[in-house]
Biotite code that builds the C-alpha atoms (Angstrom):
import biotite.structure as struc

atoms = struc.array([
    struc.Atom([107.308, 84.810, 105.925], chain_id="A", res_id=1, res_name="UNK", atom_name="CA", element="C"),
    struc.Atom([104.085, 83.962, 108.509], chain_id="A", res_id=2, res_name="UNK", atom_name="CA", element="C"),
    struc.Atom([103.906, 80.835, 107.304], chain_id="A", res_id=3, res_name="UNK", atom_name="CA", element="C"),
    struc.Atom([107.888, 80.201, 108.052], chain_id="A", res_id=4, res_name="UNK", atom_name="CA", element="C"),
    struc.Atom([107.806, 82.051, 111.484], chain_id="A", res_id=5, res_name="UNK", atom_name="CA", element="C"),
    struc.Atom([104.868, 79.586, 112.447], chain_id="A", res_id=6, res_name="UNK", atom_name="CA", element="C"),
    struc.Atom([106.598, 76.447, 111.423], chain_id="A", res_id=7, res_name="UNK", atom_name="CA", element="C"),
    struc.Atom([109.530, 77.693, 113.200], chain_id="A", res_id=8, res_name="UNK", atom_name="CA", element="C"),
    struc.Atom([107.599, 78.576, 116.625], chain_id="A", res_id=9, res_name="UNK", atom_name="CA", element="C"),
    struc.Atom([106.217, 74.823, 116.296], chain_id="A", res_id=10, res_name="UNK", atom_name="CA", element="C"),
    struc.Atom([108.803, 72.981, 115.438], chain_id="A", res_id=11, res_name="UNK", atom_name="CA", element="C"),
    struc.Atom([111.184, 74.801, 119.014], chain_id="A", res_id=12, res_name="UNK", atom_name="CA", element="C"),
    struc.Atom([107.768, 74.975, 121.373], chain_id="A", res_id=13, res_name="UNK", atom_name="CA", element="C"),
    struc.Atom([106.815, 72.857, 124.401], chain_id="A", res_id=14, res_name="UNK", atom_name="CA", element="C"),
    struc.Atom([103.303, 72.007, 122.752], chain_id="A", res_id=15, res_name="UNK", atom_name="CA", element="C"),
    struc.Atom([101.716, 71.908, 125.836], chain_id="A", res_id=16, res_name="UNK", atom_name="CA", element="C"),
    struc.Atom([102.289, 75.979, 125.742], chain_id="A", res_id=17, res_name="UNK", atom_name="CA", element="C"),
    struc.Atom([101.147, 76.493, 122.262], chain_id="A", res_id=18, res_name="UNK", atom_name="CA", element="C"),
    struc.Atom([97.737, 76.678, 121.683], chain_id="A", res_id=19, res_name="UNK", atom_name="CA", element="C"),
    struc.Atom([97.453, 79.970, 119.386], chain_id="A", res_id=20, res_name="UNK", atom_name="CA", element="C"),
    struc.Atom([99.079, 81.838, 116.770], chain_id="A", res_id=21, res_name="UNK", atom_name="CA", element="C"),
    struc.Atom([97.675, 85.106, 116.068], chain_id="A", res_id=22, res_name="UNK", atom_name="CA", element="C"),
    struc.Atom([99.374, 86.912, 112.597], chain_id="A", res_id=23, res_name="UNK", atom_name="CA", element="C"),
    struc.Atom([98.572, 90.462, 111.145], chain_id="A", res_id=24, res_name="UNK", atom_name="CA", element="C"),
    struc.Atom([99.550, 91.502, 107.485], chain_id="A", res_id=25, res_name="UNK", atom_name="CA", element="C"),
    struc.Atom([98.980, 95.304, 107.610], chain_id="A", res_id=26, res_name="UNK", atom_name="CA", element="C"),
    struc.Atom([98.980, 96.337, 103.709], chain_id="A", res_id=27, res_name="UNK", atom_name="CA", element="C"),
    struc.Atom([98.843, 99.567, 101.940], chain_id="A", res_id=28, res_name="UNK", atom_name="CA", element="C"),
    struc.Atom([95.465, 100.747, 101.087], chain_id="A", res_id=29, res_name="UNK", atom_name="CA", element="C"),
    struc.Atom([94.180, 102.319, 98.197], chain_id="A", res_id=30, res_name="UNK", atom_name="CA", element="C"),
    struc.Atom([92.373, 105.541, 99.813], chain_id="A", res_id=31, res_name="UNK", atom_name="CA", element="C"),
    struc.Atom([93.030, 107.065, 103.468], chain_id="A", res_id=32, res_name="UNK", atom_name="CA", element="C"),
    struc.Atom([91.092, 106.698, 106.615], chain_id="A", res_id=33, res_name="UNK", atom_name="CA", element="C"),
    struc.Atom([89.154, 109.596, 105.458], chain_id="A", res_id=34, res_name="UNK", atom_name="CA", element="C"),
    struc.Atom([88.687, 108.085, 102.049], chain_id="A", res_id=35, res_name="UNK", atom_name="CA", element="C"),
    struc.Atom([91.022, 110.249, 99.609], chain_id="A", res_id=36, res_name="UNK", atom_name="CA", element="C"),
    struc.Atom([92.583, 108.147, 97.405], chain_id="A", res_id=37, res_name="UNK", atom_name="CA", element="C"),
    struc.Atom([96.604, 107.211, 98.248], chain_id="A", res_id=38, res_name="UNK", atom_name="CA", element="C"),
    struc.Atom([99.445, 107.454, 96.182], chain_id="A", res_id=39, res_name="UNK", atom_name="CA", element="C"),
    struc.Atom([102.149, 106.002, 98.256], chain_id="A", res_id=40, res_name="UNK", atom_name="CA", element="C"),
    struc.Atom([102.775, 105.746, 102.000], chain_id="A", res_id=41, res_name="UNK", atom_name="CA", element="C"),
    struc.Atom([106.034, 106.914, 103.533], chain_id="A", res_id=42, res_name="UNK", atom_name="CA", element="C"),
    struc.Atom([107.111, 104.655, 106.113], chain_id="A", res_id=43, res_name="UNK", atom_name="CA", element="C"),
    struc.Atom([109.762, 104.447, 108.799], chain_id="A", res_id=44, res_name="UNK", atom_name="CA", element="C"),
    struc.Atom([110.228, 103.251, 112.453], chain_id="A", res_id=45, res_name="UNK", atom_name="CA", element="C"),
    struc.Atom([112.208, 102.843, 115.485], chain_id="A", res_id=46, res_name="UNK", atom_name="CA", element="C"),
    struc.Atom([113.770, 99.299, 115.443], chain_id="A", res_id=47, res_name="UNK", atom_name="CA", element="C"),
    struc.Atom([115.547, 100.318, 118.902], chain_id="A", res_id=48, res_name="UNK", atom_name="CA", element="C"),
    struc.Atom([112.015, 101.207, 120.563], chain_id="A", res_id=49, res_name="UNK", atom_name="CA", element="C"),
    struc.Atom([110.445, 98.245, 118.649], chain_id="A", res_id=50, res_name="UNK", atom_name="CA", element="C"),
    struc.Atom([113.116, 95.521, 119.996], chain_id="A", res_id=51, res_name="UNK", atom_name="CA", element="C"),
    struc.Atom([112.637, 96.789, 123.279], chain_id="A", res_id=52, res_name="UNK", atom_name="CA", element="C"),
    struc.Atom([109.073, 96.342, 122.795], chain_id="A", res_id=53, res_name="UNK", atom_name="CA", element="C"),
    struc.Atom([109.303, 92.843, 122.207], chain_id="A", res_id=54, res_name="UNK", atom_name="CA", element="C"),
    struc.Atom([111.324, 92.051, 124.464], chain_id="A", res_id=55, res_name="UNK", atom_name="CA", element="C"),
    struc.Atom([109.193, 93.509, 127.622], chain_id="A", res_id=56, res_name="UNK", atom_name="CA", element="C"),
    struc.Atom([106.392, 91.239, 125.517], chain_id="A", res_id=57, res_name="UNK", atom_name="CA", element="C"),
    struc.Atom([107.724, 88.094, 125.168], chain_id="A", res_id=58, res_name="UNK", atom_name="CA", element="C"),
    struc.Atom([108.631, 87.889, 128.815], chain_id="A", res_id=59, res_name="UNK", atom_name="CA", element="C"),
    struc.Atom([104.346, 88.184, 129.178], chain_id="A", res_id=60, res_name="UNK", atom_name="CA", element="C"),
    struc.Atom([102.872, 84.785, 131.133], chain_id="A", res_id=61, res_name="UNK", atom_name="CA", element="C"),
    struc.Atom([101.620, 82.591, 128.331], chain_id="A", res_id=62, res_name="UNK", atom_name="CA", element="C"),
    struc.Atom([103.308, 84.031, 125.494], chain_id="A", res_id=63, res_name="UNK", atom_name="CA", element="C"),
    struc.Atom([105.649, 81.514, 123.639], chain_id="A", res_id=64, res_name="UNK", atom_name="CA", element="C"),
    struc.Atom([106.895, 83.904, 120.990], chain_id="A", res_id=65, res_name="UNK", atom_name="CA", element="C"),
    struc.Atom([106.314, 87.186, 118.604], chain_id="A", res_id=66, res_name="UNK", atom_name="CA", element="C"),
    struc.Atom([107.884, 87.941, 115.644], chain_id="A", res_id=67, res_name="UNK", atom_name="CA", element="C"),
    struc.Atom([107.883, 91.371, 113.639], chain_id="A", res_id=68, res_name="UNK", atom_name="CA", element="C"),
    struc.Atom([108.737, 92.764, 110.475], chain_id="A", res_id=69, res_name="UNK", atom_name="CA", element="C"),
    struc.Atom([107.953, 96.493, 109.745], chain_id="A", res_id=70, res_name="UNK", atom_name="CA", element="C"),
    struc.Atom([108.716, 97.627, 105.647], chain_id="A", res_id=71, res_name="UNK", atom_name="CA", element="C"),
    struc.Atom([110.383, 100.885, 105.400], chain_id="A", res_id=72, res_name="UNK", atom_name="CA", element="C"),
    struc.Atom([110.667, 103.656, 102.539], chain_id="A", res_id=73, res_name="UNK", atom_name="CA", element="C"),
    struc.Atom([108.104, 104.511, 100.156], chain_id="A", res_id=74, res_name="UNK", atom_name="CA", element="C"),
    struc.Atom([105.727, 101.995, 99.598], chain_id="A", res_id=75, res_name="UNK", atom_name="CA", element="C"),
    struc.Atom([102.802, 101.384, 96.905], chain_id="A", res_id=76, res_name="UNK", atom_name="CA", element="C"),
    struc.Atom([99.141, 99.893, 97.172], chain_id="A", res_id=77, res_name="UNK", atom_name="CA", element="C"),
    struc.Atom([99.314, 96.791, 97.828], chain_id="A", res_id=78, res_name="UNK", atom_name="CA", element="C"),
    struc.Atom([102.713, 96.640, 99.693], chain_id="A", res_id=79, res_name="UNK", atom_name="CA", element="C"),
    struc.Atom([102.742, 95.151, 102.641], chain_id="A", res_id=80, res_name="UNK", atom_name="CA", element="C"),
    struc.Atom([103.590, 97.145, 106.063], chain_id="A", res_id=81, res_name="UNK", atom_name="CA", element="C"),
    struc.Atom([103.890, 95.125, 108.339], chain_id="A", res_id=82, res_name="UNK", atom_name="CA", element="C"),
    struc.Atom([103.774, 91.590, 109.731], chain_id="A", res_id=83, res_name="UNK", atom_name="CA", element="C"),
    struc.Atom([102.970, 90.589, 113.381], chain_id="A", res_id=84, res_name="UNK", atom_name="CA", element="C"),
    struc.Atom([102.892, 87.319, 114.670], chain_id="A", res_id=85, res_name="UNK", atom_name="CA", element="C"),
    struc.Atom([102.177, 86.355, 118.620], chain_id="A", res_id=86, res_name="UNK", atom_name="CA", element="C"),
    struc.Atom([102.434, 82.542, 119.661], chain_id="A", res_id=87, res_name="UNK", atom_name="CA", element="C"),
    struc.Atom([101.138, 81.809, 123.117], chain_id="A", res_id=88, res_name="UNK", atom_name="CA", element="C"),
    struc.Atom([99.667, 79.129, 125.425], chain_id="A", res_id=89, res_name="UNK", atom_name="CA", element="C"),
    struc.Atom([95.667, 80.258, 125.533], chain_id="A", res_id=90, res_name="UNK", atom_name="CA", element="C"),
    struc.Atom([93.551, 82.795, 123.230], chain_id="A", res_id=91, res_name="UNK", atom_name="CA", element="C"),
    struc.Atom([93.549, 84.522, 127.011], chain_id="A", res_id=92, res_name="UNK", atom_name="CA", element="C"),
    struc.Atom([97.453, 85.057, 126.983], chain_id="A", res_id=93, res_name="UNK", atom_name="CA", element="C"),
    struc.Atom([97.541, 85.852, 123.118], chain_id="A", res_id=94, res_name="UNK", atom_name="CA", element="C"),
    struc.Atom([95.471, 88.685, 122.308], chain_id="A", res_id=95, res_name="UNK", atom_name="CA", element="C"),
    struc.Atom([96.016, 91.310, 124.973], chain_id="A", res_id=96, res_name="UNK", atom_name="CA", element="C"),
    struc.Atom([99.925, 90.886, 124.021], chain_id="A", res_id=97, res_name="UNK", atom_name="CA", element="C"),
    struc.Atom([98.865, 91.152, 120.524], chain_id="A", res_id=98, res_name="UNK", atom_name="CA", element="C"),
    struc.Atom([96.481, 94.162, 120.460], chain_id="A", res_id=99, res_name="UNK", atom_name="CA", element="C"),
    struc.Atom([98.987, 96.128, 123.067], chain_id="A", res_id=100, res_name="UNK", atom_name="CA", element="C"),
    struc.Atom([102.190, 95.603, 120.212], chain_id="A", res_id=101, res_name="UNK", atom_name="CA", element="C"),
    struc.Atom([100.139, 96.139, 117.066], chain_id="A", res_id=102, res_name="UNK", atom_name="CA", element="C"),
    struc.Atom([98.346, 99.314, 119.128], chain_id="A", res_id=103, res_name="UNK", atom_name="CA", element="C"),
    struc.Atom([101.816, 100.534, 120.046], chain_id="A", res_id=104, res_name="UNK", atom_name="CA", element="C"),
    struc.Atom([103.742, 100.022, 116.992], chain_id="A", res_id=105, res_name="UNK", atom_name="CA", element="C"),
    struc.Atom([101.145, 101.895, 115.429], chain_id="A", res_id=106, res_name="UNK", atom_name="CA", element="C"),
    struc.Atom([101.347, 104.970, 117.919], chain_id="A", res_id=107, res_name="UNK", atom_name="CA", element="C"),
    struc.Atom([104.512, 105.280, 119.249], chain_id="A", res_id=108, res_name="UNK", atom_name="CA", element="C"),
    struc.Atom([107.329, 103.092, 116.693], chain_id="A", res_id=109, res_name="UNK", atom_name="CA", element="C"),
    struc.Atom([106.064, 103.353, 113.226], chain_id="A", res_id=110, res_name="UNK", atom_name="CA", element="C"),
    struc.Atom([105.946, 106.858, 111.525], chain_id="A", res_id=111, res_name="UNK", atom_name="CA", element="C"),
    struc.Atom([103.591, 107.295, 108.209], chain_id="A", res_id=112, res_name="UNK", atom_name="CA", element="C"),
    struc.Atom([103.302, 109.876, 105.628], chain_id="A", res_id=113, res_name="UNK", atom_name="CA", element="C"),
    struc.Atom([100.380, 109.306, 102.881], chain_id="A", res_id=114, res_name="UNK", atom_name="CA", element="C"),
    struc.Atom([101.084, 110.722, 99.798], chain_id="A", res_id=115, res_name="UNK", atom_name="CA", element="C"),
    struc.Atom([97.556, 111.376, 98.642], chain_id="A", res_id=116, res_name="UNK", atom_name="CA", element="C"),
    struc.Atom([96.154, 112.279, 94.628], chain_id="A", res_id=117, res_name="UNK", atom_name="CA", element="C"),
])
């Protein structure tokens, strides 16, 4: 799907805007942050609070496009969780938009339960 979404963003972009693509592939891990191992993760999110999200985003100086898909249900090791992808003119432009959507889809739109063994 990254790979897609970036051929896509290059293929409809002025390329004298695009000079970065930054992706994230946020998978399930094996044990928690505090190291227990994990059975599952229970995910779900806000898709209103996350469109709205990307919207404010997009509209950032320098940013060309971002793209988002967020699993949902119960998930296994190994299943992905998410995918993030911000397309902008400079690195400069790029990764404060980036770390500010992964940061708050993290806090405030995604909701996770670890089932732990």
């Amino acid at each position: 799907m990254i790979a897609a979404w970036m051929e896509e963003i290059k293929k409809k972009a002025d390329p004298e805007g695009l000079g970065m693509i930054l992706a994230h592939n946020g998978i399930v891990r094996g044990a928690s942050k505090s190291g227990e191992p994990v059975k599952q993760l229970n995910l779900s999110y806000d898709a209103d609070k996350l469109e709205k999200l990307v919207t404010e985003q997009k509209q950032k100086d320098g940013i060309v496009d971002i793209r988002v898909w967020i699993n949902n249900g119960e998930l296994r090791i190994g299943d992905d969780i998410m995918l993030l992808l911000v397309a902008g003119r400079f690195r400069t432009d790029v990764l404060p938009v980036f770390e500010f959507v992964l940061s708050t889809i993290k806090k405030e739109i995604v909701t996770e339960r670890e089932i732990v063994s």
